[in-house]
Structures are given as C-alpha cells and as structure tokens.
C-alpha positions as CSV (number, residue, x, y, z in Angstrom):
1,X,10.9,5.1,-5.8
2,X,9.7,6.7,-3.6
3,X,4.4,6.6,-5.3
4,X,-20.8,15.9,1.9
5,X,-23.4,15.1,-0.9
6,X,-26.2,13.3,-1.9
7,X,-26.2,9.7,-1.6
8,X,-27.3,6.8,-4.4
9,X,-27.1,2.8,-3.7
10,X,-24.6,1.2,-5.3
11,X,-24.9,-2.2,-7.1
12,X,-24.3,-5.8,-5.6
13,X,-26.2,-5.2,-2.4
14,X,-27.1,-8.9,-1.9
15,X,-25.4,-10.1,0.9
16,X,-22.9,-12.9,0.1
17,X,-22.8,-16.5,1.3
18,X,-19.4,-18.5,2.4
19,X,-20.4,-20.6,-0.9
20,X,-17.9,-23.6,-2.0
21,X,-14.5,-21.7,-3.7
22,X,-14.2,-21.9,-7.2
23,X,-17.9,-21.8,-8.1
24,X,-17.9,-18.0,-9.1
25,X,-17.3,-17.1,-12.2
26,X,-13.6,-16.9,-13.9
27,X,-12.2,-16.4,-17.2
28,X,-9.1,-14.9,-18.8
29,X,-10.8,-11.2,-20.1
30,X,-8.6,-9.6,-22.9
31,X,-5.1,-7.5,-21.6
32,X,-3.9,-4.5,-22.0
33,X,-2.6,-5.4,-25.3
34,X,-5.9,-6.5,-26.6
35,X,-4.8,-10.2,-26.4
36,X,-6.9,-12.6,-24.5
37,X,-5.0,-15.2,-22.2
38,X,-5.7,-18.7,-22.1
39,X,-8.9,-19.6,-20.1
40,X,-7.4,-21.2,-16.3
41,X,-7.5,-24.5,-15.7
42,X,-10.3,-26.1,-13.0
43,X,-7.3,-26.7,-10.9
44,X,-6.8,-23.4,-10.2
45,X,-10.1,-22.3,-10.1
46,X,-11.4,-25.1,-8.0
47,X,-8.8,-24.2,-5.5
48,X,-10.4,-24.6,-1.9
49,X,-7.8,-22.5,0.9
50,X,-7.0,-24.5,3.7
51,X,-6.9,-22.2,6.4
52,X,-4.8,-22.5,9.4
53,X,-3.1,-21.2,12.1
54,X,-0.5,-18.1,11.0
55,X,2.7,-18.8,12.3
56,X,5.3,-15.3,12.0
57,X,5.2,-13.6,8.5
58,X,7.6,-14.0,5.7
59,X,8.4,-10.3,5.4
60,X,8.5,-9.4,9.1
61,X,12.0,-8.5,10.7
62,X,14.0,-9.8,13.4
63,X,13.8,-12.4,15.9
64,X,10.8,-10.3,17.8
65,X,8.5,-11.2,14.6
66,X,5.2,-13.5,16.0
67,X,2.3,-15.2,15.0
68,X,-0.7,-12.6,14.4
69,X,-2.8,-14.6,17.1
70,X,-6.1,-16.3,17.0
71,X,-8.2,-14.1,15.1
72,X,-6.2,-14.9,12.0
73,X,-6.1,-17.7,9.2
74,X,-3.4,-18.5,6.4
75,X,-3.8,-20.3,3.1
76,X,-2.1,-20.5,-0.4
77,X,-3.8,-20.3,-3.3
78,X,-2.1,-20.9,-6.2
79,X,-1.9,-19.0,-9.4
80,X,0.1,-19.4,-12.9
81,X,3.5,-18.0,-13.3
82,X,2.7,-17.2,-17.0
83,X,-0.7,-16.2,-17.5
84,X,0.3,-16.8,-21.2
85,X,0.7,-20.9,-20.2
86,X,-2.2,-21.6,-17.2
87,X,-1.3,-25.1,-17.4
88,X,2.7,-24.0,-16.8
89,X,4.5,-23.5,-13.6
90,X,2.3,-21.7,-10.6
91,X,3.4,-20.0,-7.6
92,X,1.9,-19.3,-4.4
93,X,0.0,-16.4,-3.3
94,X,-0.2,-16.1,0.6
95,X,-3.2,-15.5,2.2
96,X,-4.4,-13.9,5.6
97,X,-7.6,-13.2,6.8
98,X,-10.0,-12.3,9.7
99,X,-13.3,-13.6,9.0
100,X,-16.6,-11.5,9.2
101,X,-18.0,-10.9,12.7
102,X,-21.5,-11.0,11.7
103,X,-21.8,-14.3,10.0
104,X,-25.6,-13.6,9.5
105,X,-24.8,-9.9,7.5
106,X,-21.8,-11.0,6.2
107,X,-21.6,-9.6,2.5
108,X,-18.3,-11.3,1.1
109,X,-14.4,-10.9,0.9
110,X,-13.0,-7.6,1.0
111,X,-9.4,-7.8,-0.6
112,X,-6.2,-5.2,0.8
113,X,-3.5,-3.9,-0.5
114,X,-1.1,-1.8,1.3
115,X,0.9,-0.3,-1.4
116,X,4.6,-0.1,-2.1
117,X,4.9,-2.0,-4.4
118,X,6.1,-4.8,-2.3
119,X,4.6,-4.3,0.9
120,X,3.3,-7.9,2.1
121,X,-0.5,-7.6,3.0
122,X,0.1,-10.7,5.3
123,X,2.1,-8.8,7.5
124,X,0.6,-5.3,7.6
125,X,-3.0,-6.1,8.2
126,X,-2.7,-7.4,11.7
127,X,-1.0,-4.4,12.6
128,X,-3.3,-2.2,11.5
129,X,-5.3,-2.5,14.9
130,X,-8.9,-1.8,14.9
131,X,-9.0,0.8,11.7
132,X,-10.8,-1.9,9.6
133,X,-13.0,-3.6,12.3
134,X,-16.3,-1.7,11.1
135,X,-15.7,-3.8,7.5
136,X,-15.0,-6.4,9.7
137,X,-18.3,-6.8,10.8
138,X,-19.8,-7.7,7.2
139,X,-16.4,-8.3,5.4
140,X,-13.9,-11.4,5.5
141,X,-10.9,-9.0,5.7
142,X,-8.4,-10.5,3.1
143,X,-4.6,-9.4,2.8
144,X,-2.3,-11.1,0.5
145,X,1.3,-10.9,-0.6
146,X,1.4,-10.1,-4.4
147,X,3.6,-12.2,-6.8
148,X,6.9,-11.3,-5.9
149,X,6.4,-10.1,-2.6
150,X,7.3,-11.7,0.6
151,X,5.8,-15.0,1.2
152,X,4.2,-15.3,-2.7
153,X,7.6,-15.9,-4.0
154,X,9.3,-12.7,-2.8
155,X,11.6,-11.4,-4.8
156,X,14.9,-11.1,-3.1
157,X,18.2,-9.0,-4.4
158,X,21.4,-9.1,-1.8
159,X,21.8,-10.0,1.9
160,X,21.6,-7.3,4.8
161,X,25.0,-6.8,4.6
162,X,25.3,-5.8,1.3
163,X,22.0,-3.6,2.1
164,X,23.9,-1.5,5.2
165,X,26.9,-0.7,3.0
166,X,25.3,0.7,-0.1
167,X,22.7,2.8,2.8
168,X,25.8,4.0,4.8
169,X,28.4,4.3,1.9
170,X,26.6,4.9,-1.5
171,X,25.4,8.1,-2.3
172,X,22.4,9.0,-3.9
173,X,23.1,12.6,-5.6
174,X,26.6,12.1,-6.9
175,X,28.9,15.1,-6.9
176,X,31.6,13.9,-9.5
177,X,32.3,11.3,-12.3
178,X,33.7,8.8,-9.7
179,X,30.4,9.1,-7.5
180,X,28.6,8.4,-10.5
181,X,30.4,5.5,-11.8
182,X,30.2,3.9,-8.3
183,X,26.0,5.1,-8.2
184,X,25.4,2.9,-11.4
185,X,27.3,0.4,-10.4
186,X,25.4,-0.3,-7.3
187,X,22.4,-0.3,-9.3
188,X,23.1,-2.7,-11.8
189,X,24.7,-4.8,-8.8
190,X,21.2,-5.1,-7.4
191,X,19.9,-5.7,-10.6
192,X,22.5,-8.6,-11.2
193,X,21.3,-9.4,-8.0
194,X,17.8,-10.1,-8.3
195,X,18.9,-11.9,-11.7
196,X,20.7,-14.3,-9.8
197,X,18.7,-15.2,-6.9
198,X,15.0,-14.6,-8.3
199,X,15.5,-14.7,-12.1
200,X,12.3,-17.1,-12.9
201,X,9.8,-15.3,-11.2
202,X,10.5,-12.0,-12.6
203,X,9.2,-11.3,-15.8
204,X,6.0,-12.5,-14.2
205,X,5.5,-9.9,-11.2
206,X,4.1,-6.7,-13.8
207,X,0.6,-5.2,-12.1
208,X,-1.3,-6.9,-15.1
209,X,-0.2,-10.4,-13.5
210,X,-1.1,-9.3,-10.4
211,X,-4.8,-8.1,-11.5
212,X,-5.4,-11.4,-12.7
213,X,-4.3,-12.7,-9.5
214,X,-6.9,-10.4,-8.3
215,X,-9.6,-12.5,-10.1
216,X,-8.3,-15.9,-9.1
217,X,-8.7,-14.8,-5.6
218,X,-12.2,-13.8,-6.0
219,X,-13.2,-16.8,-7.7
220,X,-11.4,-19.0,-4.6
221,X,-13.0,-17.1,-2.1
222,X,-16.1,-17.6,-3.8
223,X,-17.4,-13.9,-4.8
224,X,-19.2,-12.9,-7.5
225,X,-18.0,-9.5,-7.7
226,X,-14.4,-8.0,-6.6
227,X,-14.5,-6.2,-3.2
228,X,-11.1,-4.2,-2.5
229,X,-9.2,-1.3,-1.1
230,X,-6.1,-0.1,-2.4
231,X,-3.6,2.5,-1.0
232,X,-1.3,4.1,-3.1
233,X,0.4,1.8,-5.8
234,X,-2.6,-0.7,-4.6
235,X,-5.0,2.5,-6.3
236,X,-3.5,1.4,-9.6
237,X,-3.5,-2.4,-9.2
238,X,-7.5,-1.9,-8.2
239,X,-7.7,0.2,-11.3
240,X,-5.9,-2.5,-13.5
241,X,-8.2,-5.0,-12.5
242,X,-11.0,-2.7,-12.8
243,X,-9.8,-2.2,-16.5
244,X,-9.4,-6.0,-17.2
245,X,-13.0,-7.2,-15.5
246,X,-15.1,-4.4,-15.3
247,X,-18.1,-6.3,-15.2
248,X,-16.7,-7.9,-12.1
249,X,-16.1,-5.0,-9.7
250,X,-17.8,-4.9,-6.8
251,X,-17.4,-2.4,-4.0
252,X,-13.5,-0.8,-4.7
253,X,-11.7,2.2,-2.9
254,X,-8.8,3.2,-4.1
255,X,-6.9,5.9,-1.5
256,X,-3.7,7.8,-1.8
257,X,-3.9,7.5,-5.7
258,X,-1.0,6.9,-8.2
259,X,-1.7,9.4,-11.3
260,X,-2.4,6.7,-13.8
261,X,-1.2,9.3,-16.6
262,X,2.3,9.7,-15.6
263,X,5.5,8.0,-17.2
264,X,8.5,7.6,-14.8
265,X,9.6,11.5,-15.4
266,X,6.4,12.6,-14.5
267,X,6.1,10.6,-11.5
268,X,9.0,11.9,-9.9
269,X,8.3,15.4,-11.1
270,X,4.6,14.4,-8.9
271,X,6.7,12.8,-6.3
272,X,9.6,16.2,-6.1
273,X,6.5,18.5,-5.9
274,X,4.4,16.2,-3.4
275,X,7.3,15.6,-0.5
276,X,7.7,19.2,-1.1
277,X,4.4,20.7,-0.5
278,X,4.2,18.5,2.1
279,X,7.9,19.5,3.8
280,X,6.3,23.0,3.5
281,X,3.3,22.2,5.2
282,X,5.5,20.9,7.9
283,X,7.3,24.1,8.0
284,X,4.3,26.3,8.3
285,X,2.7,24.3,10.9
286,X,6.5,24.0,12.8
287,X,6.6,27.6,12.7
288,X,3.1,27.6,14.2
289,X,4.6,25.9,17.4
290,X,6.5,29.5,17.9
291,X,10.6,29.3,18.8
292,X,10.4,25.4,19.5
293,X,11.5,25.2,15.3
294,X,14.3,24.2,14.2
295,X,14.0,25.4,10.9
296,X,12.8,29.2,11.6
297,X,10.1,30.7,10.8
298,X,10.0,30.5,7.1
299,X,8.7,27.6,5.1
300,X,11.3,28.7,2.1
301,X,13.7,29.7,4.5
302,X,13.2,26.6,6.2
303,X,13.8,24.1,3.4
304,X,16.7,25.6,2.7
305,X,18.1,25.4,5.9
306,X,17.4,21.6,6.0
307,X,18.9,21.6,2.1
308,X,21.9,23.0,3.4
309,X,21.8,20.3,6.4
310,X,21.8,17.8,4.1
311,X,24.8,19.2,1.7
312,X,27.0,19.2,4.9
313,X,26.0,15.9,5.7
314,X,26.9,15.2,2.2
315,X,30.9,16.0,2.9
316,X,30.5,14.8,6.4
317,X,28.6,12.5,8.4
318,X,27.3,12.9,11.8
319,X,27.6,9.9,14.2
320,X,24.6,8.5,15.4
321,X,23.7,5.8,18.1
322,X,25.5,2.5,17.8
323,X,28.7,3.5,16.2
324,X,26.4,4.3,12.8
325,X,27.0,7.8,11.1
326,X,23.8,9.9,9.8
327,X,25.0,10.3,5.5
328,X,23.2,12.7,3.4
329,X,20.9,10.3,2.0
330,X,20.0,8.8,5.1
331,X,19.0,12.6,6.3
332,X,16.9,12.7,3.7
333,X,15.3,9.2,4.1
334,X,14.4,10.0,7.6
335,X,12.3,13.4,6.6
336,X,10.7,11.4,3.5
337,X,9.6,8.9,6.5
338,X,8.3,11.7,8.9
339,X,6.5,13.5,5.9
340,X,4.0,10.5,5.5
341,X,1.9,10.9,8.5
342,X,1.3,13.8,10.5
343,X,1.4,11.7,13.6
344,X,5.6,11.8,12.9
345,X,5.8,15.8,12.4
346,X,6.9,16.4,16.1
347,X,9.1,13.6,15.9
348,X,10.8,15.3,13.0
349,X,11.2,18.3,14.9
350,X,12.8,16.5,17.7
351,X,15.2,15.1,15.4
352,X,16.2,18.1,12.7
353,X,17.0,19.9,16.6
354,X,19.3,17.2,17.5
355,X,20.7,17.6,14.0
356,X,21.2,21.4,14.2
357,X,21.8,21.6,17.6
358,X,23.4,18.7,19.1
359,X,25.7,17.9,15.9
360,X,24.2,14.1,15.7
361,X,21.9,12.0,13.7
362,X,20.4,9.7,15.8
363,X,16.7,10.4,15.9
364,X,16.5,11.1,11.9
365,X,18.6,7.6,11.3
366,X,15.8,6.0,13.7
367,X,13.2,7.0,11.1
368,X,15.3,6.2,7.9
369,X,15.6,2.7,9.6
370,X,11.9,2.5,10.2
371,X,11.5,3.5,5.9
372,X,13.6,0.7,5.1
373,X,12.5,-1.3,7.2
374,X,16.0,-2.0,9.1
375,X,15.6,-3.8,12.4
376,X,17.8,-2.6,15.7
377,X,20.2,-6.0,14.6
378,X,21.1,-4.5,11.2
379,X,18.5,-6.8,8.8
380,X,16.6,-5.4,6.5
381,X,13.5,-6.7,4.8
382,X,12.9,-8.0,1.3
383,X,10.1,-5.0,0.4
384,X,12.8,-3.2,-1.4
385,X,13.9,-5.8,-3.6
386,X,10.0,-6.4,-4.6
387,X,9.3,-2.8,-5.0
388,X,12.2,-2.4,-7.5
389,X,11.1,-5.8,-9.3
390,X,7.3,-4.8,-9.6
391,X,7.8,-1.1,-10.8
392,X,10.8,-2.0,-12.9
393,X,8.4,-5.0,-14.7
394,X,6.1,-2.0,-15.0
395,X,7.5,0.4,-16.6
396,X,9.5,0.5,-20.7
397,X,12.1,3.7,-19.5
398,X,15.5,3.3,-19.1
399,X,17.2,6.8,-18.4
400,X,21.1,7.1,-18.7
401,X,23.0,9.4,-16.0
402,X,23.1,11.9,-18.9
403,X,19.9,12.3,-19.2
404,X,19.1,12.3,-15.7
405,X,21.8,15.0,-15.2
406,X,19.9,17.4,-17.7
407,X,17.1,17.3,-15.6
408,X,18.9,18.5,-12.0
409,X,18.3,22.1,-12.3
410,X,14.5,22.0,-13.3
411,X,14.1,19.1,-10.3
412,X,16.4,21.3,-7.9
413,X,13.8,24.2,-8.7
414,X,11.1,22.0,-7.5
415,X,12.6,21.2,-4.3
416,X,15.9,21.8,-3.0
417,X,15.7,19.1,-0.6
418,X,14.6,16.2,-2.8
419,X,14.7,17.2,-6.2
420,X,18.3,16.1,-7.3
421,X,17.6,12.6,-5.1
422,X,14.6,11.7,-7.8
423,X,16.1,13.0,-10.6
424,X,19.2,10.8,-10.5
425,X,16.7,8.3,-9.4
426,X,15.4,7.9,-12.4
427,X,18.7,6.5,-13.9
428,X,19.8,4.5,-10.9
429,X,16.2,2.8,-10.4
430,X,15.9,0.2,-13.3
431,X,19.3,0.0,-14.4
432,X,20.6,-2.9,-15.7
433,X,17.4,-4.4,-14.9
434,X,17.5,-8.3,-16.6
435,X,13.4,-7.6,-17.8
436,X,12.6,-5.2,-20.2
437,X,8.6,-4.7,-20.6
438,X,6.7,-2.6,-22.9
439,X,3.8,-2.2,-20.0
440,X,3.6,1.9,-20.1
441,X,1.1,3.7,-18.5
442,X,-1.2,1.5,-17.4
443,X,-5.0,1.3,-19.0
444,X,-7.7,2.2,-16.2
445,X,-10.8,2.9,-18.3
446,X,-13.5,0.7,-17.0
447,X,-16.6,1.3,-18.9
448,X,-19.6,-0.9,-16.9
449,X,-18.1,-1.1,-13.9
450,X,-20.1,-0.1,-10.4
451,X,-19.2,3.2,-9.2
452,X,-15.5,3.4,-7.8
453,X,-14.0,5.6,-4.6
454,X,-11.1,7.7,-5.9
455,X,-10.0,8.9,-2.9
456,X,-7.0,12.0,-2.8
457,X,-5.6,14.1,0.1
458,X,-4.4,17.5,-0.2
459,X,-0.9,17.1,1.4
460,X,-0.2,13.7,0.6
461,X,3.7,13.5,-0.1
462,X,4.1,10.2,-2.2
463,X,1.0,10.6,-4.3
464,X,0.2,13.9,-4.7
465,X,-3.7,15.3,-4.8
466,X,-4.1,15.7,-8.8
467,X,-3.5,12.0,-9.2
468,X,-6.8,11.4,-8.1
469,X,-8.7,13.7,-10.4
470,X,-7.0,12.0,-13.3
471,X,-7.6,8.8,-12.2
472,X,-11.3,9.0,-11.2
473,X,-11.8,10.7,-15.3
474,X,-9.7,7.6,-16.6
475,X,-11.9,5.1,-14.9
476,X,-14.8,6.7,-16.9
477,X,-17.8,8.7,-16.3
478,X,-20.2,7.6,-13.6
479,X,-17.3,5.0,-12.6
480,X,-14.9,7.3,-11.1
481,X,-16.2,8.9,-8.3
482,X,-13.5,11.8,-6.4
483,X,-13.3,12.3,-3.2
484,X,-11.0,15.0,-1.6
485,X,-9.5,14.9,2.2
486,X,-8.4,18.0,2.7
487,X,-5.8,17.1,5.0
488,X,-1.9,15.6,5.8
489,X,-0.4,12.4,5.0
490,X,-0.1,9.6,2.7
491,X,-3.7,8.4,2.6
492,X,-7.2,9.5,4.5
493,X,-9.0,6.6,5.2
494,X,-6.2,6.0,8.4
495,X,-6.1,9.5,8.7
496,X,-8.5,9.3,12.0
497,X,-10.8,12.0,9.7
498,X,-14.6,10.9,10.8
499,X,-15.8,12.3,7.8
500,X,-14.1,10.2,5.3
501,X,-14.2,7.0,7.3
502,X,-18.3,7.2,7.7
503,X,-18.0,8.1,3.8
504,X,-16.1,4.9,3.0
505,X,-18.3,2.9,5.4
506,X,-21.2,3.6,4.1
507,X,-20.3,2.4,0.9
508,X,-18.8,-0.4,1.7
509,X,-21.5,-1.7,4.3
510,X,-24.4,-0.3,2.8
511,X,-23.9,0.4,-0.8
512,X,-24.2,4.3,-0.5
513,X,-22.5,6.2,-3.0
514,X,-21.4,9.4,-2.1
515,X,-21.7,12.5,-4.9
516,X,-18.8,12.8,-7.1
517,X,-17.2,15.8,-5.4
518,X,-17.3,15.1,-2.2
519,X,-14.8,16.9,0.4
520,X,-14.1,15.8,4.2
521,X,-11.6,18.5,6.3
C-alpha cells in the first residue's frame, strides 16, 4: 500500500563507549497484549557481531549491484523467530554499519530504518551519500534488514516473471465482474505464494517482533539506551518500541509519520487525500512554470485531465521503450513515484508531455520501474513481497470486493486520480493472506520515555501532515514533541531544508530539544 523555539537538554548525554556486546541491559518488557515474553537467552544477548567486509546486498537489483566499499562493515546478529519460545528457532538480522568518525566523541549506535515496510536498511544506507555524515561524526551509523526483509530472511512471493505479467496485464481498478474475478485472484496467488516459499517465517515478521528486534540490537551493540531514526512506516516501528521499553529510549526521530490511529480504511482514506494534495501542489507549482504544463493551468482542471489520461490508458495502452506498453496502473505508479520528492516534479512534467503529446509512455513507465524497483533486465526486487508480509502480519481487516466497491464513490470524491486504486486496494492487499493477526492499531503511548522528534511535512504524499499531530499526543505529554516542515515530499530531514536538519542535529549530537511546536519552511 502505498504509508524555531527554545531549546532544553535532553537525557542520556554521556557519551557512549564501544563496550563488550551484550553487557547492556535486556529483558522481554510486557506486549501489546499485556503478556510478558519469555526473558532471552545469554546466547542471544551475548551475541558479539563479527564485522566484515560487505560484499553486494541481498535486496539490490541486477548484475550492476556492488559491494558498498571500505567504509562499510556487515554482521548477523541473531534473534528468535518466536519471541514466545527464545530458546526456539532464530533467524538472522543483517547488519551494516559505518562506524563513528570521532572515536574520542563518539556517543553510541544510531539505528535506521528507511520505511516501506520492506525496504532493506543494508542496502539503502550507503546510498544515501553524505546526508547522515554530521551523525556520523558521534554516531556508529547502523542499518539493518528487518525480519522478513531482504537479507534477514526476506520474505519472497513469485519470480520476476510472474511480477512483469500481473504489472503489464492485471489491472488494479477493475471495470467488470471478470476484471474482478481475475484482481482477486492475483492476490490470493501472491498470497499462495508467499505461503509456499516463505511460510515459516511469516507469522513472525508483525512490527511487535521487529521492536523487540530493536532491543536485541541495542543490547549487541552495547547501548544503554535506544538511538534511532525512522521514516515513515519506520515512525511507527520507533514508536512500538518506544511503547514496549520506554525506559530505554534514547535519542529517536521519527520523520514522515504513519498516523498511529488509523485502521486500514483510514489509512488509505490518509493516503487518497495525501497523493492528492500533493498532485495538487504539483499542479499549482506546474502551472507556475507558465505554458511549459502539460496539465493547464488549473490544479482541478489539471487532475482531471491526468484522470482522464489514465481512463484511456485503461482501454488502451501506449507503447513505451523496449517493446513494453504504459497500462493504466502503471500511469498511475509513475506519478505516485514522482509525487514523493520534489526533486522528480520536472521529470513528471517531462513525462505527462510525452504522454499528452507524443502518444507514448516511456518516461512515466521509467519512473513506475524505479517504484518497484524493476531493473532495465526485467527483475524485480523482493521489497514488495516484504511490504505485503509485514503490513498484512500487522493488521486484523480483511475487506471483500463488495465492500471495497461501496467505498468508490466517496474515494473517487477524494481524488479522481487515485482514489478508486486504494479503495479496491484494500480488498486486493491481504487477501487470502495464510496469517491472520489480531495486531490492530498499534499502542505508542510511552509514558517515561525521553523526549521524542515527531517530525511531519505539509505535502507529504504517503504520510500525510496530521499523522504527526496524533502521533506525537499518543506518545504522551512531554514525550511527543511535533515538529512541522512546511514543505514537499515524503520526509524533511532529506528534504535539503537547513532548518530542520540543524534542528535534528542538535538533538541528536548535543541533546537539545527543540519546543514542541516548532516549524522550519
């Protein structure tokens, strides 16, 4: 699917030491549930990483994937399939890192997640160039692959091939009872799928699993305290873990924030209104540019004019580079992918001008490749399979097409360009899924914990701005602290916006705490 003030220190300012692993503290704290898991056995908490040399990552496409290079280090740690049985079956969690420049300042570990859920932190942190090497200084700069993603036993659904016919054939808004019967059927293929070829891991890959995870990490690296930053569905696994071990939270940031609140309706209601407001932005800002826009001059006018785009494309494709054809839904997939970074806006306009006035899709296909992650040799990556795993473990509702189809004209109202694609969504997403968990909303109130960032951006797409507020109140008062980046694009502390990266800084390097409130533009 798609998820300046006055200053105060913050606690855990003592600088940290590269101690011996597994000499912090760790216990099983009670769930969601109000159960308390087993306590984990000293062979999981004595774990000592072996760091190495990184050879290419699990989840990277293509022949062209290589080694990160010399700055970075890979280890396993493992962790227990079934929190419920420690002393059961464990699988891997992969490691990278890039240790602390400053040996002499350095203040611990600071854990990453890059969202999804599925997207492998072993892979995307090397690629995200210099943005993080001010932590860097002070900071061992941690990604990791949560369970079920990538190289921590990623979960894995059907082959490439199977994945270019249902994204050139299938289509996403059906029109009639055959395209609907051939809609759910691809879904509880995948499903079948995932059954088949990673069945034992996944009743285990829920965010609660993960948080724990979270903790075992910690205690390897040898921290006292938890030090993390989360974008998007990595804003609710900090918040989780937050929930779970309050007492152990350290310095957290969680940007591009999931609304906690929301059940599956709601977040695709938040998801319909997001891309939206963010398409319109777009528009505005297109029409800015003067005659150069494709879509007029009209942000309404506009979206309609690409809604109408994409209902041609709907009875008939255009052809695109490499004998491939431009569908409906892979239209739409391309503008989703533009929509989450301003940096892709021109591009967008380059390619809805093709579109219009060429008569081919080759530019907008480009960019749905890039979202689903398709290399130029037609494989695809696993992150799909893992996102559909992780939110499926996450969530208790199961929609039929009826009920999904009852919801088309309030979600067409929202957005004429995405608004039936989520709706049916909702009944194509989980179903037939082999796990069925009574996980729900998920608790974030931390009472105890050190201050938290709860960072949202006014035109984010995937995780729209109110998300934040709620999340911030949920994590308690004088725990949630809101930030606001009055801005574009799916999360501000990439954004290149000075303001909110000298906010974020500050607190991670020197313990400031900025006033609940705050706003960077």
């Amino acid at each position: 699917m798609l998820l300046a003030a006055t200053t105060a220190a913050c606690g855990d300012k003592e600088k940290g030491k590269e101690g011996a692993p597994g000499k912090a503290a760790v216990s099983a704290s009670p769930g969601a549930d109000g159960g308390e898991p087993p306590s984990l056995p000293a062979a999981l908490t004595g774990q000592k990483p072996r760091w190495k040399e990184c050879g290419a990552p699990a989840a990277a496409l293509g022949s062209s994937a290589r080694a990160p290079g010399a700055r970075w280090q890979c280890a396993t740690v493992e962790a227990p399939l079934d929190y419920a049985d420690p002393d059961g079956d464990t699988l891997g969690i992969a490691l990278i890192r890039a240790r602390a420049t400053d040996r002499g300042e350095r203040i611990g570990s600071l854990l990453l997640n890059f969202g999804g859920p599925g997207n492998s932190g072993v892979a995307s942190l090397p690629g995200w160039g210099t943005v993080f090497d001010d932590l860097n200084s002070r900071y061992d700069l941690v990604g990791f692959d949560p369970r079920g993603v990538a190289g921590s036993s990623g979960v894995v659904c059907r082959d490439s091939e199977a994945m270019e016919a249902a994204a050139s054939r299938l289509d996403h808004t059906p029109d009639d009872a055959a395209e609907e019967k051939a809609f759910l059927a691809d879904a509880k293929d995948f499903a079948a799928g995932c059954e088949r070829r990673s069945g034992a891991v996944l009743p285990h890959v829920g965010t609660e699993s993960a948080a724990r995870d979270l903790d075992l990490l910690r205690a390897v690296l040898g921290d006292d305290k938890l030090h993390y930053l989360g974008f998007s569905y990595g804003t609710r696994l900090g918040a989780v873990y937050a929930h779970l071990f309050p007492q152990r939270v350290g310095r957290l940031v969680l940007d591009a924030v999931s609304d906690p609140s929301a059940d599956d309706v709601r977040h695709a209601r938040n998801q319909t209104t997001g891309f939206q407001r963010a398409l319109d932005n777009y528009l505005a800002d297109c029409a800015a540019q003067g005659t150069a826009c494709p879509a007029g001059g009209d942000p309404a006018a506009g979206a309609e004019k690409i809604a109408g785009l994409l209902r041609r494309l709907d009875r008939d494709p255009l052809p695109a580079s490499g004998g491939r054809e431009l569908t409906e839904s892979l239209a739409r997939t391309g503008i989703v992918r533009a929509l989450y970074t301003e940096q892709l806006w021109e591009q967008l306009t380059g390619a809805l001008r093709e579109a219009f006035e060429a008569g081919t899709g080759s530019r907008l296909l480009a960019l749905a490749d890039a979202y689903n992650d398709r290399d130029e040799n037609g494989r695809y990556s696993s992150q799909s399979h893992s996102q559909r795993a992780i939110s499926c473990a996450d969530s208790a509702d199961r929609m039929s097409l009826g009920e999904a189809r009852e919801l088309l004209p309030e979600f067409r109202e929202l957005s004429p360009v995405f608004g039936e694609f989520l709706a049916w969504d909702l009944a194509g997403w989980c179903a037939g899924w082999p796990v069925r968990e009574d996980a729900g909303r998920p608790e974030v109130s931390a009472e105890g914990a050190d201050p938290i960032l709860v960072i949202g951006t006014t035109g984010d797409p995937a995780t729209p701005y109110e998300g934040a507020r709620i999340m911030a109140d949920g994590l308690g008062e004088g725990v949630g602290i809101h930030l606001t980046y009055e801005g574009e694009g799916h999360g501000a502390y990439s954004s290149g916006n000075a303001c909110m990266k000298e906010t974020v800084d500050a607190y991670f390097l020197d313990g400031e705490v900025p006033g609940d409130g705050t706003t960077c533009s």
